[in-house]
PDB file of N, CA, C and O in Angstrom, chain B, residues numbered from 101:
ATOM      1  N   UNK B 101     -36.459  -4.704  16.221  1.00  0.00           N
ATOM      2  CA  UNK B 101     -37.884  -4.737  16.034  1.00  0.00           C
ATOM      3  C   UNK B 101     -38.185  -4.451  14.569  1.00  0.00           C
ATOM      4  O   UNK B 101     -37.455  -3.638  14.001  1.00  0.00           O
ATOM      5  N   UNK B 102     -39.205  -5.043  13.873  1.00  0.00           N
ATOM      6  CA  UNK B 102     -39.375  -5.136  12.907  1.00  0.00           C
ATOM      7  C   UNK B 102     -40.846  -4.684  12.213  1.00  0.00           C
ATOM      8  O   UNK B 102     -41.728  -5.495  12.494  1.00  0.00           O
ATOM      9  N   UNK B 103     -41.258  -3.666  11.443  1.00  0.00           N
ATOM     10  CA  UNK B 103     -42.233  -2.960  11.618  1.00  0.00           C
ATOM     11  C   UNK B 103     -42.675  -3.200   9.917  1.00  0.00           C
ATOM     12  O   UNK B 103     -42.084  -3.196   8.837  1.00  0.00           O
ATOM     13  N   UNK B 104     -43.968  -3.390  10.372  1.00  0.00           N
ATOM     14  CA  UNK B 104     -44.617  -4.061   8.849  1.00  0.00           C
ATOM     15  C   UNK B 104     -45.786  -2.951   8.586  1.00  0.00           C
ATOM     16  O   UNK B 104     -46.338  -2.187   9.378  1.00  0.00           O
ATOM     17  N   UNK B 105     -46.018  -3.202   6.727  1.00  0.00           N
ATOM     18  CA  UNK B 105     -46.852  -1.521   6.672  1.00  0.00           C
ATOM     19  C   UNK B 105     -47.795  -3.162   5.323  1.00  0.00           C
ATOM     20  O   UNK B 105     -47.427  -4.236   4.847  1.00  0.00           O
ATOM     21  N   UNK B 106     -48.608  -2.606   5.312  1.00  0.00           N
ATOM     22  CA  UNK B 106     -49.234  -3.002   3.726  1.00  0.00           C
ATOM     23  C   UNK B 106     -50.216  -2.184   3.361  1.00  0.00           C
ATOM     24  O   UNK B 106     -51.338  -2.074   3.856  1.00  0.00           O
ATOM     25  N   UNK B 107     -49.471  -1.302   1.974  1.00  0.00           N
ATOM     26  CA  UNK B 107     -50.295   0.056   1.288  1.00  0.00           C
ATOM     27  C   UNK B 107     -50.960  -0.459   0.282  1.00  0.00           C
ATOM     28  O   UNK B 107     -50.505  -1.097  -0.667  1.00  0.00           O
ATOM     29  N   UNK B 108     -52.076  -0.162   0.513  1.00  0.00           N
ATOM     30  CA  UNK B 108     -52.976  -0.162  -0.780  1.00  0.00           C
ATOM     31  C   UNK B 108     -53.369   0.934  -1.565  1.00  0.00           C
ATOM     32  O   UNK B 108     -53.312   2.018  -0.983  1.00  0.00           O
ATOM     33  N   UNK B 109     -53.888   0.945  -3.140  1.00  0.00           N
ATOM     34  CA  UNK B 109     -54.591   2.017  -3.386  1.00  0.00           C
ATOM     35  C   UNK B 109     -55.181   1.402  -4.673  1.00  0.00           C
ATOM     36  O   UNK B 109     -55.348   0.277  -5.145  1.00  0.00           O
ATOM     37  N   UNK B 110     -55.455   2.901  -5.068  1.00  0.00           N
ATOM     38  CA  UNK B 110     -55.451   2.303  -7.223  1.00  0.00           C
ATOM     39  C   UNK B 110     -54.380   2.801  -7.720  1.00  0.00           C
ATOM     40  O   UNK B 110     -53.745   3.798  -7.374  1.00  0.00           O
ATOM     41  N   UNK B 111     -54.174   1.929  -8.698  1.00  0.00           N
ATOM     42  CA  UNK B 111     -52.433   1.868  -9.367  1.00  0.00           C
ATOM     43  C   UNK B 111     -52.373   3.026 -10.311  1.00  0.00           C
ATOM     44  O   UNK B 111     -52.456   3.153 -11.533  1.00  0.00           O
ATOM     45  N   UNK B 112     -52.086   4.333  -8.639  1.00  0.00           N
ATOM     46  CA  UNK B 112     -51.841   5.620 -10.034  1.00  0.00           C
ATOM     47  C   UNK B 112     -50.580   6.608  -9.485  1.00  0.00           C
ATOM     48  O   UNK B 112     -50.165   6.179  -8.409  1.00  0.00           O
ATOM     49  N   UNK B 113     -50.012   7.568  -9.846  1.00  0.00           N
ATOM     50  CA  UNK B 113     -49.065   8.161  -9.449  1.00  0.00           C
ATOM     51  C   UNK B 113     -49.305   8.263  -7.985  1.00  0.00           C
ATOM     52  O   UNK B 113     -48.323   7.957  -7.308  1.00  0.00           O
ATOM     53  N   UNK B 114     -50.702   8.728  -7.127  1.00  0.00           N
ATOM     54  CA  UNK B 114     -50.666   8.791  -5.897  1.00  0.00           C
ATOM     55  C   UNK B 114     -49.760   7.122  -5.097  1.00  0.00           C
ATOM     56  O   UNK B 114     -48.927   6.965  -4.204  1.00  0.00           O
ATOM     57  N   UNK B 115     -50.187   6.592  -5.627  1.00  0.00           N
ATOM     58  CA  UNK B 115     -49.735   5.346  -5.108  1.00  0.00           C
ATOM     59  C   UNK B 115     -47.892   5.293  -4.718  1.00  0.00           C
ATOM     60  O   UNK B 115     -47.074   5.237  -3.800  1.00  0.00           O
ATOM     61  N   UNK B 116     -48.039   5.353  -6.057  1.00  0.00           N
ATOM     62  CA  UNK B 116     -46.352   4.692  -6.276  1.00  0.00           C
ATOM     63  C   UNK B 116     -45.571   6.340  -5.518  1.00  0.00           C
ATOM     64  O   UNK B 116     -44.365   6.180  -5.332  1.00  0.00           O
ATOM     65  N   UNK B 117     -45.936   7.358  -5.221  1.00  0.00           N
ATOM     66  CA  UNK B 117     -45.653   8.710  -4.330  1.00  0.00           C
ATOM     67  C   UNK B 117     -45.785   8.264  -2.594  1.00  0.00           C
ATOM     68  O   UNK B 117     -44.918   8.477  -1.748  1.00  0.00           O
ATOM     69  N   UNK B 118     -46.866   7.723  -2.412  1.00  0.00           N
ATOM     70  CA  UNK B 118     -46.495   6.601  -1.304  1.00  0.00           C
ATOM     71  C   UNK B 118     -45.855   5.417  -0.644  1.00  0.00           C
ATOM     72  O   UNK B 118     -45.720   5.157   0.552  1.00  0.00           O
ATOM     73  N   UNK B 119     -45.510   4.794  -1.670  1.00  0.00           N
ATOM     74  CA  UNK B 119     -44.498   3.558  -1.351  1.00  0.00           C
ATOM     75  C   UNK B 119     -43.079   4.232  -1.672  1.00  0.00           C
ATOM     76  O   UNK B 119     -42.161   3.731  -1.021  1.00  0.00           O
ATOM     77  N   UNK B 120     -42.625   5.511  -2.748  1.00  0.00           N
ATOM     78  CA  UNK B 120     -41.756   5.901  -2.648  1.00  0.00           C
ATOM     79  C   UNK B 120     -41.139   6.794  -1.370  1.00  0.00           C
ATOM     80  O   UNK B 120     -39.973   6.747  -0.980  1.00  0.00           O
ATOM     81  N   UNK B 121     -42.035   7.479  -0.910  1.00  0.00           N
ATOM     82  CA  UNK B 121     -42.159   8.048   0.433  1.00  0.00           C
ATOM     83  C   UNK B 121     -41.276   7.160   1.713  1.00  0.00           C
ATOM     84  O   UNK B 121     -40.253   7.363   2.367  1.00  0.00           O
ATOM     85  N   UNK B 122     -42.271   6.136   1.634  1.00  0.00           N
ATOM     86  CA  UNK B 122     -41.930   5.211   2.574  1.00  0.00           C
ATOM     87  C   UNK B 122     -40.003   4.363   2.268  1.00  0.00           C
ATOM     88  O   UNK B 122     -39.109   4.022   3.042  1.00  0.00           O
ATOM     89  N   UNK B 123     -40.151   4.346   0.837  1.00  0.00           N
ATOM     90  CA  UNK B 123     -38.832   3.372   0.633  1.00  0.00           C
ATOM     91  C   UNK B 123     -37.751   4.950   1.111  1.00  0.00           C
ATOM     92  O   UNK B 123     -36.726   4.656   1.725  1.00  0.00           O
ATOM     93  N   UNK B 124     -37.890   5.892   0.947  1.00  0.00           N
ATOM     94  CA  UNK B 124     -37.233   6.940   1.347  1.00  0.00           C
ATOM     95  C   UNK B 124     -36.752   7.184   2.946  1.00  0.00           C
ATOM     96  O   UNK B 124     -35.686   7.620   3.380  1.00  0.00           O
ATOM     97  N   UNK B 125     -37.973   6.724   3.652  1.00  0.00           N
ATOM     98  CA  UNK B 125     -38.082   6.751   5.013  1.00  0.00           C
ATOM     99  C   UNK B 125     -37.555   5.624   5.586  1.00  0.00           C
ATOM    100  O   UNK B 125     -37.713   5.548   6.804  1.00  0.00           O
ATOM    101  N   UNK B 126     -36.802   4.465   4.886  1.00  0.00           N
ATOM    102  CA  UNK B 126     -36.087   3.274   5.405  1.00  0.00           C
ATOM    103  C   UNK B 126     -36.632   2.470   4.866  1.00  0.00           C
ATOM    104  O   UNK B 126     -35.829   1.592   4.550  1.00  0.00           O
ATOM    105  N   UNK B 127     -37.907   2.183   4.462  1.00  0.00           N
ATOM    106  CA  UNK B 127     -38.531   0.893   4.128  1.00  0.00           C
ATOM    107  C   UNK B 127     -38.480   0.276   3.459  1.00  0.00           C
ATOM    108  O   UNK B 127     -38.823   0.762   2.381  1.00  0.00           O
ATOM    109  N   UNK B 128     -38.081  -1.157   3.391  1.00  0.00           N
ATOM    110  CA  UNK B 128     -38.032  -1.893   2.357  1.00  0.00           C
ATOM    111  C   UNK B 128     -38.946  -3.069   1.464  1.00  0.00           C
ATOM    112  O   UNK B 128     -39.591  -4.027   1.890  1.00  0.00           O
ATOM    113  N   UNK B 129     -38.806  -2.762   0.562  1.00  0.00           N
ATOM    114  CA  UNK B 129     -40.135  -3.563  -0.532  1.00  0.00           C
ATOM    115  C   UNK B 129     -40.349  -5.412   0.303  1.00  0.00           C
ATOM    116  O   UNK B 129     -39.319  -6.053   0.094  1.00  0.00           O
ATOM    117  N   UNK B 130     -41.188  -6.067   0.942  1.00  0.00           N
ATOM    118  CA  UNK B 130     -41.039  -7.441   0.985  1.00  0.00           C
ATOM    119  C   UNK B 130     -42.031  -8.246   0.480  1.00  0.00           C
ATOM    120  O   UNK B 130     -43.134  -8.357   1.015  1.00  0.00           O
ATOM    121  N   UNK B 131     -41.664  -8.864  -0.613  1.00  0.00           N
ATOM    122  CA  UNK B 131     -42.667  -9.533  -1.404  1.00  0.00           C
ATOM    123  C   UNK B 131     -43.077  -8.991  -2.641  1.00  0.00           C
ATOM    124  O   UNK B 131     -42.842  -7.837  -2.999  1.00  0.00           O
ATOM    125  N   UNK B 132     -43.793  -9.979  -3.393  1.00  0.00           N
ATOM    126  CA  UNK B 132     -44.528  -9.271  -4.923  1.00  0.00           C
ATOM    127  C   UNK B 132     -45.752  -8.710  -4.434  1.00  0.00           C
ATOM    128  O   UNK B 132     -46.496  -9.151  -3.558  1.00  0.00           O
ATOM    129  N   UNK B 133     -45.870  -7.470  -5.265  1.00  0.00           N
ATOM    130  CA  UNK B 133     -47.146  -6.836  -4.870  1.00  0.00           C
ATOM    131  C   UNK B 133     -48.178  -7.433  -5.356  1.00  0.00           C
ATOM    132  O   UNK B 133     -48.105  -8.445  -6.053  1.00  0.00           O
ATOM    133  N   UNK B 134     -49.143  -6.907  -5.060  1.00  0.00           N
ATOM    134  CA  UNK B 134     -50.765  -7.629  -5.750  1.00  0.00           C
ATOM    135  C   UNK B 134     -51.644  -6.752  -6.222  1.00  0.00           C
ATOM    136  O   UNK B 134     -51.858  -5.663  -5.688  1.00  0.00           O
ATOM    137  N   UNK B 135     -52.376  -7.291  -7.559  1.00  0.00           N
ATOM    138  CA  UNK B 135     -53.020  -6.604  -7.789  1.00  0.00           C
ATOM    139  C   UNK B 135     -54.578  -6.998  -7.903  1.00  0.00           C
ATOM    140  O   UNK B 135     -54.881  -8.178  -8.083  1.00  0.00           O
ATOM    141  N   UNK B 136     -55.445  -6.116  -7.807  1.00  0.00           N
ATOM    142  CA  UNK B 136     -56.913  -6.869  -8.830  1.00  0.00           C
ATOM    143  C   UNK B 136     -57.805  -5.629  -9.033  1.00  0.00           C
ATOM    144  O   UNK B 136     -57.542  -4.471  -8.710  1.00  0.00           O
ATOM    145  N   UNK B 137     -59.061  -6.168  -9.715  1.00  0.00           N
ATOM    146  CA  UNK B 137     -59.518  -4.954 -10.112  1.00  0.00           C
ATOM    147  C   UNK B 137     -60.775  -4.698  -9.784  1.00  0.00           C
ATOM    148  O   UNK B 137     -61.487  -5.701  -9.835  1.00  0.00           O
ATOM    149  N   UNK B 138     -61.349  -3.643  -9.440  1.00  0.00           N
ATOM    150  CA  UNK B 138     -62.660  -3.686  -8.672  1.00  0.00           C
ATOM    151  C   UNK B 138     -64.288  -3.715  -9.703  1.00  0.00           C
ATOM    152  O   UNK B 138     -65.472  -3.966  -9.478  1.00  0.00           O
ATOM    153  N   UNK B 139     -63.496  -3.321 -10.819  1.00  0.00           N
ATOM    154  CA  UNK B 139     -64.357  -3.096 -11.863  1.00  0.00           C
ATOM    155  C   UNK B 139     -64.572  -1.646 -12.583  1.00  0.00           C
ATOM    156  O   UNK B 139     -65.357  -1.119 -13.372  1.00  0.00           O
ATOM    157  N   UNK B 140     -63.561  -1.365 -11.937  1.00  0.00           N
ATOM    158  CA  UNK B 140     -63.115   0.056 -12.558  1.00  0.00           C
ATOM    159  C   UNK B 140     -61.747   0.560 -12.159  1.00  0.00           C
ATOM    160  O   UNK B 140     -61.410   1.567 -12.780  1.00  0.00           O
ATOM    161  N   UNK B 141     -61.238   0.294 -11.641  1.00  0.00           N
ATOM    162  CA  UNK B 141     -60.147   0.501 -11.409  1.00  0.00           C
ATOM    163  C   UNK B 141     -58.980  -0.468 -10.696  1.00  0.00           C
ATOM    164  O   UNK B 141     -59.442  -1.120  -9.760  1.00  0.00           O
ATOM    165  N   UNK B 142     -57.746  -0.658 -10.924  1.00  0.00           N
ATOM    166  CA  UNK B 142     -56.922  -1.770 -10.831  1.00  0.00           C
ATOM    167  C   UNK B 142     -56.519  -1.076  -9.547  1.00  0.00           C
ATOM    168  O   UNK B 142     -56.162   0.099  -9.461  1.00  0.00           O
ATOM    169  N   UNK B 143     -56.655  -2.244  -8.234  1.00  0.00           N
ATOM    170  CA  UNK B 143     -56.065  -2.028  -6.853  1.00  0.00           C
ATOM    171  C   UNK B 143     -54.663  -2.392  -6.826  1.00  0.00           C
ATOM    172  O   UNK B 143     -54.194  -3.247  -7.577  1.00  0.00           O
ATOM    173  N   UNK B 144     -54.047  -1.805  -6.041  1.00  0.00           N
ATOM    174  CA  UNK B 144     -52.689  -2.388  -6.089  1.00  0.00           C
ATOM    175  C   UNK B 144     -52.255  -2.768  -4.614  1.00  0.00           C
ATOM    176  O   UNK B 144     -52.982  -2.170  -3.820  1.00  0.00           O
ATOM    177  N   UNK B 145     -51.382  -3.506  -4.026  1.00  0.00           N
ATOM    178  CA  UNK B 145     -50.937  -3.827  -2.699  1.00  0.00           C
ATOM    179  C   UNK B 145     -49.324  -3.927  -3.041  1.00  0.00           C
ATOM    180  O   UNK B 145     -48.760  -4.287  -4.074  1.00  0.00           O
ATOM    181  N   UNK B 146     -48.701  -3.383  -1.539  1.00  0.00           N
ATOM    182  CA  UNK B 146     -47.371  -4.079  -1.411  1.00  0.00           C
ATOM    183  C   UNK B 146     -47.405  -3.712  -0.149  1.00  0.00           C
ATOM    184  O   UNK B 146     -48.054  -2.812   0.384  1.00  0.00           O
ATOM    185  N   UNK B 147     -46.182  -4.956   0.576  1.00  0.00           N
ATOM    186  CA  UNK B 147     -45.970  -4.773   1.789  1.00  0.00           C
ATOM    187  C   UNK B 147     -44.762  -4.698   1.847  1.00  0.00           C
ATOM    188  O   UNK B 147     -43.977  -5.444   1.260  1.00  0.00           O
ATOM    189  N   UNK B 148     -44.399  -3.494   2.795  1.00  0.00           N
ATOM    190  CA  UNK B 148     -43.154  -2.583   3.132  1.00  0.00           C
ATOM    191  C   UNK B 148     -42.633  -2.874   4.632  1.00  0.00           C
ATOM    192  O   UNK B 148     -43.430  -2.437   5.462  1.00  0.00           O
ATOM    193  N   UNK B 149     -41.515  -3.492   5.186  1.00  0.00           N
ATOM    194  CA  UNK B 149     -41.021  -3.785   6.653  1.00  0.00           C
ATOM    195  C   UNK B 149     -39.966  -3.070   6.376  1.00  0.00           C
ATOM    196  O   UNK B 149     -39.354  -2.832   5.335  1.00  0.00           O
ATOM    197  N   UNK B 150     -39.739  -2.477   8.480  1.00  0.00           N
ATOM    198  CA  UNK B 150     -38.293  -1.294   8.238  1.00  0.00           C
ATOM    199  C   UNK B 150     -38.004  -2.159   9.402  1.00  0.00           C
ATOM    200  O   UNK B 150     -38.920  -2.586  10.104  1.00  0.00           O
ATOM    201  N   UNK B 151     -36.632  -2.462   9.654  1.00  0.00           N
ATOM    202  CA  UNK B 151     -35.943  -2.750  10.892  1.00  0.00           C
ATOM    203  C   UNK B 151     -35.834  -1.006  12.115  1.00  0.00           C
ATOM    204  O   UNK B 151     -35.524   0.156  11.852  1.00  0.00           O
ATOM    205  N   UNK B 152     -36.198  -1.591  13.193  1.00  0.00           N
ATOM    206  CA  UNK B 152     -36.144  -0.344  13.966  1.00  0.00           C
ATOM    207  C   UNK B 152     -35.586  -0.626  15.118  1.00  0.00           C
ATOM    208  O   UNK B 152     -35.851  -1.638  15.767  1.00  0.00           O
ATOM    209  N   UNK B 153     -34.641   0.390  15.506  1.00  0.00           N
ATOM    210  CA  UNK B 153     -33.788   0.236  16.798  1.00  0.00           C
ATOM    211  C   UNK B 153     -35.044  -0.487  18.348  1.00  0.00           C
ATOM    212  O   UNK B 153     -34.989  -1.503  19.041  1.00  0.00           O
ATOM    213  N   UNK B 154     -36.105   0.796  18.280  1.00  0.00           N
ATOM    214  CA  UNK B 154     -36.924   0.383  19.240  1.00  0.00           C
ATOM    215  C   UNK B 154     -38.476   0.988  19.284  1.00  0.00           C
ATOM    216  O   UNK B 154     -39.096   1.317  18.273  1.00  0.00           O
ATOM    217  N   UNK B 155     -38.804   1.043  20.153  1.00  0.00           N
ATOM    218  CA  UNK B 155     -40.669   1.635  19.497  1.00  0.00           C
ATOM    219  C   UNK B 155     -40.935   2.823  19.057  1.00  0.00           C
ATOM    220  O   UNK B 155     -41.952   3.250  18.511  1.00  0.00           O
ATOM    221  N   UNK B 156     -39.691   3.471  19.401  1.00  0.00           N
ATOM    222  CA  UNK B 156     -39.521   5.434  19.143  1.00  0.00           C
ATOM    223  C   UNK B 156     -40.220   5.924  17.378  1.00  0.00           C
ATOM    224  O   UNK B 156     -40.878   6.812  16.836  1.00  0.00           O
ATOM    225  N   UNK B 157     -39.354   4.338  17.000  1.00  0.00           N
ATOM    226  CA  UNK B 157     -39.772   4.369  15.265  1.00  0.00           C
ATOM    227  C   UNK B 157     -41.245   4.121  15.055  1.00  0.00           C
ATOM    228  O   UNK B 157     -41.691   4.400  13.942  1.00  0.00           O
ATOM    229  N   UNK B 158     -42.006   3.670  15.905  1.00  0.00           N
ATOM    230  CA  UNK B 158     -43.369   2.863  15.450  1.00  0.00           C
ATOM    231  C   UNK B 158     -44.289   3.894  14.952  1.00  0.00           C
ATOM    232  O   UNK B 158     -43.966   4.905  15.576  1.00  0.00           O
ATOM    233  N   UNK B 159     -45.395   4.226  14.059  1.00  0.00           N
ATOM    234  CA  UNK B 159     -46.181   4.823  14.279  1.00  0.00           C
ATOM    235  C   UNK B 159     -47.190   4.586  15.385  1.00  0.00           C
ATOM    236  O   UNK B 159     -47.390   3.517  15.961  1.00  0.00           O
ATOM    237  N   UNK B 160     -47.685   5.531  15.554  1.00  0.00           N
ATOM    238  CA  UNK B 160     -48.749   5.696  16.909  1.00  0.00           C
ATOM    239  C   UNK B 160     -49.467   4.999  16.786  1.00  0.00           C
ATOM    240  O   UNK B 160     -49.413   4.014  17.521  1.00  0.00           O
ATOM    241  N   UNK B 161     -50.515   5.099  15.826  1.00  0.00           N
ATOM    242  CA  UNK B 161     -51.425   4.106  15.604  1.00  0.00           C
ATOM    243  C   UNK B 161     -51.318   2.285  15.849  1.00  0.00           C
ATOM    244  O   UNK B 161     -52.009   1.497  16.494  1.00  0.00           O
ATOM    245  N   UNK B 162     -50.134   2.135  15.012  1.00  0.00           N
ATOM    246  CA  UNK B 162     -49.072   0.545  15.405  1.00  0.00           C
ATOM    247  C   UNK B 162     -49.104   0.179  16.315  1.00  0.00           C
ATOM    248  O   UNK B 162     -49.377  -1.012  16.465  1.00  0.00           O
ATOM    249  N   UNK B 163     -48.843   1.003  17.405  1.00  0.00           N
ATOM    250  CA  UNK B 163     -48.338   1.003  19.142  1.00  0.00           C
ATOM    251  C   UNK B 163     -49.562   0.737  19.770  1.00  0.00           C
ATOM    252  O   UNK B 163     -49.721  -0.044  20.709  1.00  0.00           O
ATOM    253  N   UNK B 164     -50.744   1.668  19.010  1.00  0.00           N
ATOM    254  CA  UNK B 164     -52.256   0.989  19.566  1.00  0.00           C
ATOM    255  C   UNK B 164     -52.394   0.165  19.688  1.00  0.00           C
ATOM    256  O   UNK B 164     -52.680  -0.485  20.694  1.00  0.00           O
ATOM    257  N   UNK B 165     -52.207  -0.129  18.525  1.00  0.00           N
ATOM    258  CA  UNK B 165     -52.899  -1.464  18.512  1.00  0.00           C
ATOM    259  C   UNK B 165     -52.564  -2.716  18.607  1.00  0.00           C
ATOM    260  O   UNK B 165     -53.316  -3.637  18.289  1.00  0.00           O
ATOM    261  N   UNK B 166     -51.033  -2.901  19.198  1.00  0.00           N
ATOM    262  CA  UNK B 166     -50.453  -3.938  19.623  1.00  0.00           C
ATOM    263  C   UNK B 166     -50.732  -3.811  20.956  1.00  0.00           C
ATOM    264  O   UNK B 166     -50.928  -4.826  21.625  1.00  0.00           O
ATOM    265  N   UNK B 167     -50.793  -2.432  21.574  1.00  0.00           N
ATOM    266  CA  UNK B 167     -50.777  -2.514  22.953  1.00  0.00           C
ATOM    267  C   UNK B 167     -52.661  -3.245  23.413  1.00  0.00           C
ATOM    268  O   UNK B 167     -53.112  -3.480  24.534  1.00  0.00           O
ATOM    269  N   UNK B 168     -53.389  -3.431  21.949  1.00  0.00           N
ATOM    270  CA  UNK B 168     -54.540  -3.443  22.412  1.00  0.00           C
ATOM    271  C   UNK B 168     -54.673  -5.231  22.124  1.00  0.00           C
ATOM    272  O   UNK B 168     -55.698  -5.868  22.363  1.00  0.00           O
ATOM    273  N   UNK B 169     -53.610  -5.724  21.659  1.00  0.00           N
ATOM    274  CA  UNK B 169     -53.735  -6.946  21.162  1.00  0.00           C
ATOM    275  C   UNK B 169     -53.079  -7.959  23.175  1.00  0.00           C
ATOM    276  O   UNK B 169     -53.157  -9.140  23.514  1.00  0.00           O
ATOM    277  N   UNK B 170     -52.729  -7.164  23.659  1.00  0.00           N
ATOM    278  CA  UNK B 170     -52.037  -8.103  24.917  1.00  0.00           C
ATOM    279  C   UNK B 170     -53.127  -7.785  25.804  1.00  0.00           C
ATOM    280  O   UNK B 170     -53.143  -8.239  26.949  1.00  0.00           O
TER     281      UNK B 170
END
């Protein structure tokens, strides 16, 4: 199972403390990130997928809301 995240923020140490977090926790970088700017500050995106044995790994929230998608 294959578990997809896409973090956003503004491109500042909080940020890159979150995607490092996550690459720590298994996750791996997929794709070029994105950026743009709101008019004051530059947004940043990347999307992070972890391979997972089974749903034990999912966050809760995830599990919602797939279970709310069937």
């Amino acid at each position: 199972m294959k578990i997809y995240r896409y973090l956003t923020g503004k491109d500042d140490v909080n940020f890159c403390a979150r995607v490092t977090k996550a690459l720590n926790e298994g996750y791996e970088l997929y794709g070029a990130p994105t950026m743009t700017f709101n008019g004051a500050d530059v947004i940043v995106g990347q999307v992070i997928t972890k391979e997972a044995a089974d749903e034990s790994e999912m966050p809760e929230g995830l599990k919602k809301a797939i279970g709310n998608l069937q």
